[in-house]
MARBALO-672817 format. One line per field, with one value per atom (N, C-alpha, C): residue number from 1; y, z, x. Coordinates in pm, whole numbers, plus 50000, padded with zeros to 5 digits. Atoms other than C-alpha are relative to their C-alpha. Layout:
<sites>
i	NUM|...
Y	Y|...
Z	Z|...
X	X|...
</sites>
This chain:
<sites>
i	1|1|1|2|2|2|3|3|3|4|4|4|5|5|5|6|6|6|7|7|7|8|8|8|9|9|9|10|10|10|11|11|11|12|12|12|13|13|13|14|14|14|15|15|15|16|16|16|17|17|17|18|18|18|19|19|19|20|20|20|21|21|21|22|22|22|23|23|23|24|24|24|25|25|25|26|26|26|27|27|27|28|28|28|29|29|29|30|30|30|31|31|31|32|32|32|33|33|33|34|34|34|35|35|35|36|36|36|37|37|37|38|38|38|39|39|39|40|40|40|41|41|41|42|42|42|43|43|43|44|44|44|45|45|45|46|46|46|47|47|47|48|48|48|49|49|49|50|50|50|51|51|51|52|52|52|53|53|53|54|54|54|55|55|55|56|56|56|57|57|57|58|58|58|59|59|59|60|60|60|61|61|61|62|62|62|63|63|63|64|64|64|65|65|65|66|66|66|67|67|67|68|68|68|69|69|69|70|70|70|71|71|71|72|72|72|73|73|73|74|74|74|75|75|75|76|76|76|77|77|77|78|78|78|79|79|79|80|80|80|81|81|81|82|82|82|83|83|83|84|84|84|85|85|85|86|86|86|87|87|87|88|88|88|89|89|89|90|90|90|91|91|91|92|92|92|93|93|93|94|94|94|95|95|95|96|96|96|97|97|97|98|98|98|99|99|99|100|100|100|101|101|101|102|102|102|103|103|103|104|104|104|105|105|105|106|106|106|107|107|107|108|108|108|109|109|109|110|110|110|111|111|111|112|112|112|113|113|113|114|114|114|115|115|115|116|116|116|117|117|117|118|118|118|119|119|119|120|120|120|121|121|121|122|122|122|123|123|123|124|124|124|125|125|125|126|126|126|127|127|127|128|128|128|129|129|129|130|130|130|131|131|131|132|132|132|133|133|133|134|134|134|135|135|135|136|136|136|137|137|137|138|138|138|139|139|139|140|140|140|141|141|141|142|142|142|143|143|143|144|144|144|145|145|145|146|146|146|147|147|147|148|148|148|149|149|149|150|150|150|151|151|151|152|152|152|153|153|153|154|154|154|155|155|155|156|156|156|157|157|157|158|158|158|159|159|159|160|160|160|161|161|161|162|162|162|163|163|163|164|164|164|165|165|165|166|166|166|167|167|167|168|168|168|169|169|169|170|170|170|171|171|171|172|172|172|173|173|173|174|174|174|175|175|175|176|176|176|177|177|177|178|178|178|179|179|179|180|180|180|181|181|181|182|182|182|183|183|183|184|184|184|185|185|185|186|186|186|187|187|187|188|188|188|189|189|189|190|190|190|191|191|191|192|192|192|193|193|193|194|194|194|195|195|195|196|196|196|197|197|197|198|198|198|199|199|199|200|200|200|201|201|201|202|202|202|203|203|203|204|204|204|205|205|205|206|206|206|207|207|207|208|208|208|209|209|209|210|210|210|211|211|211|212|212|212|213|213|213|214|214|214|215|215|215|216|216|216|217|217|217|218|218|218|219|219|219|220|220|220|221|221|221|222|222|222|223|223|223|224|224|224|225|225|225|226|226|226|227|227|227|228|228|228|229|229|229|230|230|230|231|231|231|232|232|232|233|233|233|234|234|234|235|235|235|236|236|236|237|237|237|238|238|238|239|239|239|240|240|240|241|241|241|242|242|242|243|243|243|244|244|244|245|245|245|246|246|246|247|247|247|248|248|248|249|249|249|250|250|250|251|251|251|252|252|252|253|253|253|254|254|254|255|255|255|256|256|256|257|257|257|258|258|258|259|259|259|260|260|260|261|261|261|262|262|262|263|263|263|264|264|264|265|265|265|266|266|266|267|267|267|268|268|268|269|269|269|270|270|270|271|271|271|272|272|272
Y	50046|48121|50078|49880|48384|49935|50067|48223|50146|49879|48438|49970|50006|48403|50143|49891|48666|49968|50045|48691|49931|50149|48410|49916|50171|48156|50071|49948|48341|49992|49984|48399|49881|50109|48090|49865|50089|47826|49978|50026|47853|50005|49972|48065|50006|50027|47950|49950|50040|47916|50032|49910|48137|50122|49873|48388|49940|50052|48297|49997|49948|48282|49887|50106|48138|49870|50181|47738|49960|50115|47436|49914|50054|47308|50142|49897|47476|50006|49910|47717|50007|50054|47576|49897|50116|47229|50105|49953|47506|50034|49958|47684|49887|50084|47361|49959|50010|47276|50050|49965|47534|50052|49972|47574|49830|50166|47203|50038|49933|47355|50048|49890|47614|49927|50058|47408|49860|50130|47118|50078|49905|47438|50064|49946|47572|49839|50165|47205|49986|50037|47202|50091|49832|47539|49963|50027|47428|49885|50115|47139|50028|49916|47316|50119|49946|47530|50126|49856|47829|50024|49958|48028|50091|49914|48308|50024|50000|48343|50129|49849|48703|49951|50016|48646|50174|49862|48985|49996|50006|49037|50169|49889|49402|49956|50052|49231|49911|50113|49015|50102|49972|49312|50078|49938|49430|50011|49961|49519|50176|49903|49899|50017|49987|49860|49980|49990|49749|50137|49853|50093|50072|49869|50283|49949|50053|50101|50062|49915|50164|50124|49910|50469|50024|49965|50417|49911|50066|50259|49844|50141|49867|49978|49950|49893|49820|50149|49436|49954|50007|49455|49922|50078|49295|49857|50162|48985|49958|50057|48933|49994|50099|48885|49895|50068|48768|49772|50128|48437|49955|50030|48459|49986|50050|48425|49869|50167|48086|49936|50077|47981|49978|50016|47984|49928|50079|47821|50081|49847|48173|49960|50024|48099|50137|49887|48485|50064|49907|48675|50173|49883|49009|50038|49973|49229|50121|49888|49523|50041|49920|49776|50133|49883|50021|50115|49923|50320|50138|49905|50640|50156|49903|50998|49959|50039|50977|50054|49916|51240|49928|50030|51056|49872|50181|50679|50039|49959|50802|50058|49988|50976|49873|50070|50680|49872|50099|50447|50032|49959|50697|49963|50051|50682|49836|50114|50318|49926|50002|50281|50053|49916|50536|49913|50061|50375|49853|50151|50016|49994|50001|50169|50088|49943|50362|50097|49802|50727|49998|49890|50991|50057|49954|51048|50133|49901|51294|50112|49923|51596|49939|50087|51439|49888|50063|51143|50015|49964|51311|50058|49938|51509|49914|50072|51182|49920|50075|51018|50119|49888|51379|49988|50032|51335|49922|50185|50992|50015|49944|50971|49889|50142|50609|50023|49965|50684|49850|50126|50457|49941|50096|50443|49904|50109|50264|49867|50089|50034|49944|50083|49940|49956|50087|49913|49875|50145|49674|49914|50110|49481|49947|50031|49471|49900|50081|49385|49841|50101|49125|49876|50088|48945|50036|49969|48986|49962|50079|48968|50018|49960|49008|50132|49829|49309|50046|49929|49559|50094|49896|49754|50061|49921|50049|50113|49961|50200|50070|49908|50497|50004|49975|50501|50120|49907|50833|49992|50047|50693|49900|50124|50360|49983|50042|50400|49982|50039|50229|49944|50027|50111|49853|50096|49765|49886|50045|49650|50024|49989|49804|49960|50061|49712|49829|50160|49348|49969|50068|49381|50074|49989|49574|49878|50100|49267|49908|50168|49002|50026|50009|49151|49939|50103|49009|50162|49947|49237|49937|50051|49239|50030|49986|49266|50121|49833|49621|49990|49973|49539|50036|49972|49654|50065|49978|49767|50122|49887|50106|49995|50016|49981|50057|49914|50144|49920|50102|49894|50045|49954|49991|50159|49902|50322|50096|49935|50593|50043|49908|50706|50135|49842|51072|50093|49917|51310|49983|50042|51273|49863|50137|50914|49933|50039|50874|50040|49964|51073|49917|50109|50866|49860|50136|50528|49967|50073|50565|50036|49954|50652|50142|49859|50964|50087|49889|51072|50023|49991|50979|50131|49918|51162|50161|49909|51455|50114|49936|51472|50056|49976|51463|50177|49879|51839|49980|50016|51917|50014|50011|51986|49850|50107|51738|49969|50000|51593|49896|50116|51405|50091|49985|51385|50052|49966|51576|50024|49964|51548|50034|49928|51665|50161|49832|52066|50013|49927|52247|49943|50015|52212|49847|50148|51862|49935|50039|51768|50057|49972|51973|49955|50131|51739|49918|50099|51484|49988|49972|51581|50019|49980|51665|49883|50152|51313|49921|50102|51144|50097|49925|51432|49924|50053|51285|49907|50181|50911|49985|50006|51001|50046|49906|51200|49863|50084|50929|49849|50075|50656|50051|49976|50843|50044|50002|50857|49887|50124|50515|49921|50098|50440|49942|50087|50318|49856|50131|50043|49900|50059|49904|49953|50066|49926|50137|49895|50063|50095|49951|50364|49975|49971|50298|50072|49886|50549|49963|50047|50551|49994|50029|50419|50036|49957|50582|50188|49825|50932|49971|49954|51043|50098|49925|51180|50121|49867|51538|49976|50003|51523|50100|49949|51712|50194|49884|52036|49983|50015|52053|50102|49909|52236|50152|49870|52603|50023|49971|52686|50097|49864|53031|50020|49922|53246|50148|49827|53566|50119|49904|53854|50117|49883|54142|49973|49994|54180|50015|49964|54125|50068|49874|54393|49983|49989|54479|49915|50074|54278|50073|49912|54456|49929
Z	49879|48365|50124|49860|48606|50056|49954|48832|50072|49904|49048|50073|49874|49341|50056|49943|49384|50111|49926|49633|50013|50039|49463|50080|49929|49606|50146|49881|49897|50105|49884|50067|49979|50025|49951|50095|49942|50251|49951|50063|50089|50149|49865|50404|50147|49873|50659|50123|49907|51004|50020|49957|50913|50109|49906|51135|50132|49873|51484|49970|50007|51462|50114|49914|51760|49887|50048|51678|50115|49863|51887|49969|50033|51708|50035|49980|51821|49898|50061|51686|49917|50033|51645|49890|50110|51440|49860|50097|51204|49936|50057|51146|49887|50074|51066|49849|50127|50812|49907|50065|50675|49885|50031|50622|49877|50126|50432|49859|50066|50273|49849|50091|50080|49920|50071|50056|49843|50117|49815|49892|50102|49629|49881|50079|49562|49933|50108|49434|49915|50103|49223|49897|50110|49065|49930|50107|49005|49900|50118|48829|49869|50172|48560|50000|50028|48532|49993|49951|48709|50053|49983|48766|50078|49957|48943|50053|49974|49175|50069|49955|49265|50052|49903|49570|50005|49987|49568|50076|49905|49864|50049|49895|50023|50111|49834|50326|50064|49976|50358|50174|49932|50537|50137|49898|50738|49924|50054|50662|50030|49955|50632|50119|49884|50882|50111|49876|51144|50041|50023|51027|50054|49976|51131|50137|49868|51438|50110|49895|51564|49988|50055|51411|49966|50031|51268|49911|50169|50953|50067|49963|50990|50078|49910|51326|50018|49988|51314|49927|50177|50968|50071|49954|51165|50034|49979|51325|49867|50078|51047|49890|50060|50789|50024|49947|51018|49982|49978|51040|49836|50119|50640|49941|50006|50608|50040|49892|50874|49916|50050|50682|49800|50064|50373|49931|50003|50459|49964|50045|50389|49808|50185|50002|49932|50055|49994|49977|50019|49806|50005|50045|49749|50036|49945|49914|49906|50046|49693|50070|49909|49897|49898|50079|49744|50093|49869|49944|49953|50052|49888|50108|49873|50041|50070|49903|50361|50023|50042|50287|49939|50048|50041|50014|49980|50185|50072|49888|50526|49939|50087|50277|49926|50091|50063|50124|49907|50394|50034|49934|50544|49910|50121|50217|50014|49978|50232|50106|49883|50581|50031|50063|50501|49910|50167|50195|50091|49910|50442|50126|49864|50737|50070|49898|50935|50014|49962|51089|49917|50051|50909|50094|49877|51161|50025|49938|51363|49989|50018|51380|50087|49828|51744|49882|50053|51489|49883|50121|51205|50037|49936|51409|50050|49927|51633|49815|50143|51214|49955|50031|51112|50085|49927|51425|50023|49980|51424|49972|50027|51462|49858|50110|51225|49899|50176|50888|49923|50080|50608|50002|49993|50741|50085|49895|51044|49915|50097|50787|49973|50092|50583|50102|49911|50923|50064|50006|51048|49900|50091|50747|49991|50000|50748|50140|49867|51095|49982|50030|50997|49949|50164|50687|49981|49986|50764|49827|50123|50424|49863|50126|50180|49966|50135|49906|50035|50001|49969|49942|50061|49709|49998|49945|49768|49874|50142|49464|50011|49952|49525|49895|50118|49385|49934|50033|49280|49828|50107|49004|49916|50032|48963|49997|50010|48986|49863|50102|48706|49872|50090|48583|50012|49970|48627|49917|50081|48305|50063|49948|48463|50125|49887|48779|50000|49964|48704|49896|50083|48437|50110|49901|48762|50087|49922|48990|49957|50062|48722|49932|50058|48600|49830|50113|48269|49874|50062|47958|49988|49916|48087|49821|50162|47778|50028|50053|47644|50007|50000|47606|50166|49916|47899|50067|50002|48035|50115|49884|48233|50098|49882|48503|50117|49877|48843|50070|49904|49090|50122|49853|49435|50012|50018|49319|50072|49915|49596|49933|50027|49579|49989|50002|49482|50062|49935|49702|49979|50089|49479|50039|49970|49497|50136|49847|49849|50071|49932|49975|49956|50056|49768|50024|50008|49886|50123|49868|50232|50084|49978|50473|50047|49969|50535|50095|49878|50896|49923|50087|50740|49886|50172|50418|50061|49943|50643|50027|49943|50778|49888|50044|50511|49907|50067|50283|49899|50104|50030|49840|50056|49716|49881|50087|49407|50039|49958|49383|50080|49918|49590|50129|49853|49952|50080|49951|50169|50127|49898|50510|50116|49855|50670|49953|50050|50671|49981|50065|50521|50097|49880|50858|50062|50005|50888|49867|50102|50525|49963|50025|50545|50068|49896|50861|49915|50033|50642|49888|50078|50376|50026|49959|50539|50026|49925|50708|49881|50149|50328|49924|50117|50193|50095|49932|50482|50058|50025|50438|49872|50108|50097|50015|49987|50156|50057|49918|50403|49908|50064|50138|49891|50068|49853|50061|49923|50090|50006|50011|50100|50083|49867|50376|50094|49934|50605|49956|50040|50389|50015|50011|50417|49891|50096|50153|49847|50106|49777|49958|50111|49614|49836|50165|49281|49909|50090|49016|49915|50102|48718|49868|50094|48452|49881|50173|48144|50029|50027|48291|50030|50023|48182|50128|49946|48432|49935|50023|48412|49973|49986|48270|50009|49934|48326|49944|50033|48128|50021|49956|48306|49883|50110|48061|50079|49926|48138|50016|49975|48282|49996|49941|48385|49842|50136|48037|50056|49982|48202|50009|50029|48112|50089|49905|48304|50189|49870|48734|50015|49942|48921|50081|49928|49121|50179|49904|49411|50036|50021|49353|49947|50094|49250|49924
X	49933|50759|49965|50014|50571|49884|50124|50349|49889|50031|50075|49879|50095|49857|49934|50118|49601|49903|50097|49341|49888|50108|49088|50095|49931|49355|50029|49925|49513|49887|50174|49147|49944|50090|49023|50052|49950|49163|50158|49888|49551|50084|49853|49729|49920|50114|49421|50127|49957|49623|50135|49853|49949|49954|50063|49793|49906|50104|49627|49872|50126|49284|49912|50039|49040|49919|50071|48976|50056|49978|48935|50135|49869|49272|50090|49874|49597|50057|49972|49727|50125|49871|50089|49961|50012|49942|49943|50063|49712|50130|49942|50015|50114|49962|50185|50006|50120|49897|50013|49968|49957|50140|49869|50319|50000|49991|50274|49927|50079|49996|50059|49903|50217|50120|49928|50486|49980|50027|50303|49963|50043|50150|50127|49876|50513|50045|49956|50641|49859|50084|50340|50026|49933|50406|50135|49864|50761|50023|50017|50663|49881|50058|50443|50117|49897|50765|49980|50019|50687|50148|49852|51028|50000|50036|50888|49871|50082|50611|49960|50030|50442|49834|50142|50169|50013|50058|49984|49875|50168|49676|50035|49985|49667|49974|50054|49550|50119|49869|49870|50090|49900|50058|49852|50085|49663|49906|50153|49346|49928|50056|49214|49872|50105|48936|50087|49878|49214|50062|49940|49393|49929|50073|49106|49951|50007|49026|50090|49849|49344|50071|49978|49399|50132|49885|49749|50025|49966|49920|50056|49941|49966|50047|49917|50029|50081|49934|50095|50084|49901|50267|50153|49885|50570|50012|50015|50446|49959|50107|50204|50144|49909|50524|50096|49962|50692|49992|50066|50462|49988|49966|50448|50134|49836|50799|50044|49997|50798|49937|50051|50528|50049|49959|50688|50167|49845|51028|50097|49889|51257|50006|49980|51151|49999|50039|51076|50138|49895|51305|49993|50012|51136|49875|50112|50884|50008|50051|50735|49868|50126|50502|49960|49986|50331|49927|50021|50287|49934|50079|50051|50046|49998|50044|49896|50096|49889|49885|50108|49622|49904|50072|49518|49935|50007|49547|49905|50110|49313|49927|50116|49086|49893|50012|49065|49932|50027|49026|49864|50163|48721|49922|50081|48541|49983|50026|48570|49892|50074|48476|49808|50140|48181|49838|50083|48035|49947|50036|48013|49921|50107|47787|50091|49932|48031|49979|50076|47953|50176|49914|48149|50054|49891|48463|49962|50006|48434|50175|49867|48714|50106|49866|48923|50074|49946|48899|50114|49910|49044|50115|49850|49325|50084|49916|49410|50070|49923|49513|50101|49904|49670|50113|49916|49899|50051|49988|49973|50164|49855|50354|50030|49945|50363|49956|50026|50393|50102|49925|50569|50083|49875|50920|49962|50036|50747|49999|49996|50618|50107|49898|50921|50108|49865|51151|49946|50094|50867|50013|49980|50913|50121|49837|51301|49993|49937|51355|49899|50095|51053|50037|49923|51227|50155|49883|51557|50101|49910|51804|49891|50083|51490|50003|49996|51480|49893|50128|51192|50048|50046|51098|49909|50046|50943|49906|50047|50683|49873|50087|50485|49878|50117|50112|49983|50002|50142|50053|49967|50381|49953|49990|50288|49851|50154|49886|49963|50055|49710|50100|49916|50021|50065|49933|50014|50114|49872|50257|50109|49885|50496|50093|49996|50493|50029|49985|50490|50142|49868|50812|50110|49887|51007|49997|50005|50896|50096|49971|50965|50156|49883|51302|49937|50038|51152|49871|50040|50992|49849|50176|50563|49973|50087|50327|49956|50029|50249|49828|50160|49869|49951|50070|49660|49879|50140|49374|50003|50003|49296|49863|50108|49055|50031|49996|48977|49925|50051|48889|49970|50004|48786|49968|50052|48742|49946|50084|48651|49844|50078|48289|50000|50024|48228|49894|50053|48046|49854|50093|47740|49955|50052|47739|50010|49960|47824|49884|50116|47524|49875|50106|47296|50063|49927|47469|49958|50003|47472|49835|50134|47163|50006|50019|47009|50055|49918|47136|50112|49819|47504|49996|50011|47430|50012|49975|47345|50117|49895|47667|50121|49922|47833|50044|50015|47961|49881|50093|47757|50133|49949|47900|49990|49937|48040|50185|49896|48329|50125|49976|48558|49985|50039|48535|50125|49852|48804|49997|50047|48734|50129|49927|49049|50018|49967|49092|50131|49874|49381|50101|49848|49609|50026|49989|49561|50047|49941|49607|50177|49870|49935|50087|49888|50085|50000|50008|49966|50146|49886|50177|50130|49816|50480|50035|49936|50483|50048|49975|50470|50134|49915|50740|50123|49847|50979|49974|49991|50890|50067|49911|51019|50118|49897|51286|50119|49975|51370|50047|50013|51359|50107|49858|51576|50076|49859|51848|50061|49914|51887|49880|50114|51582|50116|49890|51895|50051|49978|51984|49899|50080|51659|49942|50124|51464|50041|49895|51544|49810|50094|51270|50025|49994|51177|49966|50044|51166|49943|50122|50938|50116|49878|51198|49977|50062|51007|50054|49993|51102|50173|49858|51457|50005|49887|51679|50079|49948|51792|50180|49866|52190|50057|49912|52467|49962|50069|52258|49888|50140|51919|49908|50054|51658|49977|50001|51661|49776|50165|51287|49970|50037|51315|50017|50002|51204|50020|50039|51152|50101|49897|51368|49967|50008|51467|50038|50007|51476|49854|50107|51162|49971|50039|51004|50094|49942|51166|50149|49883|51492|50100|49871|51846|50041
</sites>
């Protein structure tokens, strides 16, 4: 009873004209088009007795090349559900985001960017992303105020990477299948393979070394980090009634006797 729309259908002419794009037809009839579009797709689905439908695109809420353009996290992520919400007739019940440290997301973006022709950012570039005030709560209040009344769940890759059983039996409320497969899709290049990928000037620039690629220094990766420790922080509090964090439901909770950690006997040096 779980239906699912991946990016074979989604990219393939499905949500053509929920989003502006220049044509010699306006922009209002495309969106139309498409809102019919969707809707004959969902009555088709419910008539092979789909009960549950999970559309998944990373590009739905932006596109990393935008991110780095503009040098900040989804900075449209508002209109852009906005118009997927209209175009869907308020059928959406439930938004799940999954959200990374930011160290590692702008790592993971340059590499990308890198590997496709792009010069290897410069430092201004790498400090103006370290400083960047919009981090994830931006995100998820952009999505609230967006989708007013819909659930966003909130599911950090840190937990949830490579774990897609699980992920699809928290979506589906429903017990996912245990078989699975440990693939790595998209996969950053490694230092190694990155210099041999791209061209020579580039290659140049890049460290030497193996490895992965880490192109912000220590005092930049540690803004980075603070911004993702209090987007979380920010989130198990409650996120302002926005949006719920989800925990990894295989790890037990500490009860009312936590396990003792400390072994070490005696006073440590300089301590009474």
């Amino acid at each position: 009873g779980i239906g699912f729309w991946g990016p074979r259908r989604t990219r393939n002419g499905l949500l053509h004209g929920v989003l502006p794009t220049p044509s010699v037809v306006n922009s209002t009839a495309l969106a139309k088009r498409a809102q019919g579009r969707i809707r004959m797709n969902l009555n088709h689905s419910r008539e092979r007795g789909i009960q549950q439908l999970i559309v998944s695109d990373e590009n739905l809420i932006g596109s990393t090349r935008t991110n780095l353009r503009l040098g900040g996290l989804y900075s449209g992520v508002g209109e852009r559900l906005a118009r997927y919400a209209e175009a869907f007739d308020g059928q959406i019940s439930s938004v799940a985001l999954n959200i990374r440290s930011l160290e590692s997301y702008w790592t993971s973006a340059l590499t990308y960017a890198v590997t496709r022709g792009h010069r290897v950012p410069s430092h201004l570039q790498l400090q103006n992303l370290a400083e960047s005030s919009r981090s994830w709560r931006d995100v998820v209040s952009d999505i609230a105020c967006a989708m007013p009344g819909v659930e966003i769940q909130v599911l950090p890759f840190e937990i949830f990477c490579g774990r897609p059983e699980l992920q699809l039996q928290l979506l589906s409320n429903c017990e996912a299948p245990r078989n699975h497969a440990r693939v790595r899709l998209n996969a950053s290049l490694r230092l190694e393979d990155l210099r041999a990928h791209v061209l020579t000037n580039t290659a140049l620039e890049l460290p030497e070394g193996e490895g992965r690629w880490r192109p912000f220094d220590e005092t930049q990766s540690a803004m980075l980090r603070e911004n993702y420790a209090d987007d979380l922080m920010w989130l198990a509090g409650g996120g302002d009634g926005l949006a719920q964090l989800i925990q990894d439901p295989e790890h037990q909770a500490v009860g009312l006797n936590p396990p003792q950690t400390d072994v070490t006997r005696g006073r440590p040096h300089g301590k009474p």
